[in-house]
Phi, psi and omega in degrees: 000145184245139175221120140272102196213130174245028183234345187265131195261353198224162195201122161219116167230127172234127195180201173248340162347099208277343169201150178218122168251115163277107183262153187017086157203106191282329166276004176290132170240324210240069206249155171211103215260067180233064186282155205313325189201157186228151187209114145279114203243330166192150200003297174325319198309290187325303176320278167302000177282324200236312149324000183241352187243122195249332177271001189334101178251324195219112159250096195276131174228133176271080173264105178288285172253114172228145194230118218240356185034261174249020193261088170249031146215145172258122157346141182281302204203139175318172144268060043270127190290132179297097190253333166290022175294085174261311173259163194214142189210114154274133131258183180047032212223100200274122202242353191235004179259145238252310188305306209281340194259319177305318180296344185285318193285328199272336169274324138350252175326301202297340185224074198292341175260039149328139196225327197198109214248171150208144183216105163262103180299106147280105171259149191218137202282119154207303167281156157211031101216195195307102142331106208314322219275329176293002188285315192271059132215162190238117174271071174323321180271344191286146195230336197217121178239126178223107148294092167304133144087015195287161179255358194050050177267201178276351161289310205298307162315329157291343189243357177271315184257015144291312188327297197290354182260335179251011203225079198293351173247031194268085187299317178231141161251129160251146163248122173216105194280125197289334187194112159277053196276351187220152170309316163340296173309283190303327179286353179285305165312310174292348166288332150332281213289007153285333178315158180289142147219165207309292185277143187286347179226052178263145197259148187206098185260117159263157202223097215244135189271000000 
């Protein structure tokens, strides 16, 4: 499905669609993405959800369901950067699943003035790390991270301390450990709060039931 509006600033969509490319719309700041199910077949697919939106400032994305179809590599990064990207908001989002943690890392890279992250976590035993190619970059503008639901396994710890390592204006981090049942757990935060970090006056808040 196609939508052409060159007037439209705000985007909400929740349905079955399985995928929509929005054209010529130059003034959209504002999406909020959570179709039922996404079937990606190949680059182009991937590529074009986001490359067509040039004013793009706040991307809420739902992956309720992704269906990644015969498309198995993903691009590090757009060929032109979301540089109007400020906030990123994820759900639903399996950070140990191979599709789902590239795609996160791949909107990530692609949007050097980030200002603000949200990541609400599904976890599944699959990945167990960080692609090498997210490392060589630095978020200068990012300020704010917030980790939902985490199990504090090893991607997820790894990519928190890439976050603190790399992000020199980053005032607060929240973390909310999906379950605190074990010493394991306390002691894995306390190991957080040892990581190197960019900025001197980032904050790393936990949020524990």
């Amino acid at each position: 499905m196609s939508i052409n509006a060159s007037k439209l600033r705000l985007f909400v969509f929740h349905g079955n669609i399985q995928l929509i490319h929005l054209e010529n719309v130059p003034v959209l700041s504002n999406v909020l993405y959570a179709p039922r199910e996404l079937v990606l077949e190949d680059q182009d697919d991937f590529v074009n959800i986001f490359s067509s939106i040039p004013a793009l400032e706040c991307f809420s994305w739902d992956l309720f369901e992704v269906d990644n179809g015969s498309f198995k590599v993903i691009p590090t990064k757009l060929p032109s950067a979301l540089n109007c990207l400020k906030r990123l908001f994820m759900s639903w989002i399996t950070l140990v699943e191979f599709f789902e943690l590239s795609f996160a890392l791949f909107i990530i890279r692609s949007s050097p003035y980030l200002e603000e992250i949200l990541i609400k976590i599904v976890t599944k035993e699959v990945v167990d790390e960080i692609p090498a190619s997210f490392s060589d970059i630095t978020f200068n503008h990012l300020r704010k991270v917030k980790f939902y639901d985490v199990l504090l396994d090893e991607v997820e710890i790894q990519l928190i301390k890439d976050l603190l390592a790399k992000s020199p204006a980053l005032v607060k981090m929240v973390i909310k450990p999906r379950q605190m049942e074990s010493n394991n757990s306390l002691n894995v935060l306390a190991e957080i709060t040892k990581f190197q970090r960019a900025s001197s006056k980032a904050e790393v808040v936990y949020l524990v039931d």
